[in-house]
C-alpha positions in Angstrom: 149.4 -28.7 -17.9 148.5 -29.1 -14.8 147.7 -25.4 -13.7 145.5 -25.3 -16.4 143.5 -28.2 -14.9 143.3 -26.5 -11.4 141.8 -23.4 -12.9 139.2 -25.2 -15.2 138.3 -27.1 -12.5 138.5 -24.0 -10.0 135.9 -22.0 -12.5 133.1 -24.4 -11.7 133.6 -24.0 -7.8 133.3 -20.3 -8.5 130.4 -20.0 -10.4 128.3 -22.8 -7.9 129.6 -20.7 -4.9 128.4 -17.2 -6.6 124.9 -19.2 -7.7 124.5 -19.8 -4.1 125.0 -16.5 -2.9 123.0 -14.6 -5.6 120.2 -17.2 -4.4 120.9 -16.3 -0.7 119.6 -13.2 -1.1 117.2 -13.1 -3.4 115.5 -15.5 -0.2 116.2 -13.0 2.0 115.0 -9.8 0.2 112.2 -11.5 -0.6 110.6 -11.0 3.1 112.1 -7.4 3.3 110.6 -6.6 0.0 107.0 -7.3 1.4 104.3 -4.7 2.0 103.5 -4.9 5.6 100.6 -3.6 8.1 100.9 -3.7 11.5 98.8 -2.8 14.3 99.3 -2.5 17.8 97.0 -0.9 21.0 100.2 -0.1 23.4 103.7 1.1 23.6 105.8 0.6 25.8 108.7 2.5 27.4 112.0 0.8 27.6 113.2 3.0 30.6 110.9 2.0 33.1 108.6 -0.7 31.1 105.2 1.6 31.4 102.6 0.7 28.9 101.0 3.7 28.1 98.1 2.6 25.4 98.2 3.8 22.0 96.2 3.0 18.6 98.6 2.8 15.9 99.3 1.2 12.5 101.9 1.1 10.6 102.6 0.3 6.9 105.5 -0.6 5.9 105.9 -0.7 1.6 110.0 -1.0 0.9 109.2 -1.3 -3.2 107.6 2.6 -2.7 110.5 3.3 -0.1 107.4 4.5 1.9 106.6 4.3 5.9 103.4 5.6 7.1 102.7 5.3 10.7 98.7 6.5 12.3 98.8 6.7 16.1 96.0 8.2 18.2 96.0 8.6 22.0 92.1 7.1 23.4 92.1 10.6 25.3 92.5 12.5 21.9 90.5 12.2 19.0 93.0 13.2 16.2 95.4 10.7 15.0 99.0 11.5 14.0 100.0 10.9 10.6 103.8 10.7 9.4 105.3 9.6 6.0 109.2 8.8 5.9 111.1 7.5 3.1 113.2 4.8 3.4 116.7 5.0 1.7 117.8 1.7 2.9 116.9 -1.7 4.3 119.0 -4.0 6.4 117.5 -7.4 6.2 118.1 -10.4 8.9 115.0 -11.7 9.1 113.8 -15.5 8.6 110.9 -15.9 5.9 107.9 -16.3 8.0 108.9 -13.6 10.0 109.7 -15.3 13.7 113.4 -14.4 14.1 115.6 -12.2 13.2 114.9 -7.8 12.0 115.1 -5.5 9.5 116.4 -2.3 9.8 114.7 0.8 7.8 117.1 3.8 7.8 115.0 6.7 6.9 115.4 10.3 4.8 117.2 12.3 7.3 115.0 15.4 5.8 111.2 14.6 6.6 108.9 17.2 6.0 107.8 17.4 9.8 111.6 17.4 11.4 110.9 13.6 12.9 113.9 11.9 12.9 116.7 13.5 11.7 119.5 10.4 11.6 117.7 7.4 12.1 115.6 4.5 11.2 113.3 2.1 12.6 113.8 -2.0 13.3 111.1 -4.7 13.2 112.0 -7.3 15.7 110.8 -10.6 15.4 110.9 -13.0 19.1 109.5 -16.4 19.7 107.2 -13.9 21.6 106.3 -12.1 18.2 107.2 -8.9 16.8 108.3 -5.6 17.8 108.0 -1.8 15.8 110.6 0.9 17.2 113.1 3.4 16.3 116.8 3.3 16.5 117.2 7.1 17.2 116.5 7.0 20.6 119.2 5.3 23.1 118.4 1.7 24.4 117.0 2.9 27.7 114.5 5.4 26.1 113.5 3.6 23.3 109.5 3.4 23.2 108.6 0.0 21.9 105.3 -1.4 19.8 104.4 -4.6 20.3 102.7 -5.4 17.0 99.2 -7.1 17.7 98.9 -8.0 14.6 100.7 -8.2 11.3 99.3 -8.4 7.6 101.0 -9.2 4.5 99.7 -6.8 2.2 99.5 -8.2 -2.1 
């Protein structure tokens, strides 16, 4: 009689502790889930921490598994255009977007030949947040410091 006690009683547990999780991340998707913009007037180089200034914006839409970044040089007057489909989205990033990243591994088979294993991570700092790509080893990495960010409806 009184193992059947310990499971009723065990059954509850399980079902709050699953209720939680399942709510866990629907709070966390939730951010990763949003359609972002972000622009930013410099990039810089990891290696030696040049700044080398450079138009671009970026959007970000993880429901149409769609990146699009636009980056011009000031010296050149056409922009570069690249699409890339995400295929999947790592999510550690608090809701307002102040700490924590998200990790956007990308098609390996773009149209252009950009990327071939890869991905790129938004970085959120006390300082603010960050656009790169995770093909390129630490020390080479060029980073985007995102001016400003838009939450798109």
């Amino acid at each position: 009689m009184k193992s059947n006690s310990f499971y009723y009683r065990l059954l509850p547990v399980c079902l709050l502790l699953m209720g939680s999780i399942s709510l866990t991340a629907q709070q966390i998707s939730k951010q990763c889930l949003q359609k972002l913009k972000l622009t930013s007037d410099k990039m810089i180089l990891t290696f030696d921490h040049y700044e080398q200034p450079v138009q671009s914006e970026i959007l970000i839409d993880p429901v149409s598994s769609n990146i699009r970044t636009t980056i011009q040089i000031p010296s050149k007057q056409d922009k570069k255009i690249t699409n890339y489909t995400i295929k999947e989205i790592k999510c550690e990033m608090n809701e307002k977007l102040t700490s924590g990243n998200i990790i956007y591994m990308i098609e390996s088979n773009n149209p252009d030949g950009s990327f071939s294993n890869g991905g790129f991570i938004l970085k959120a700092t006390p300082d603010g947040l960050t656009f790169s790509n995770t093909t390129d080893r630490p020390e080479h990495t060029a980073i985007i410091p995102v001016s400003k960010y838009e939450i798109i409806k």
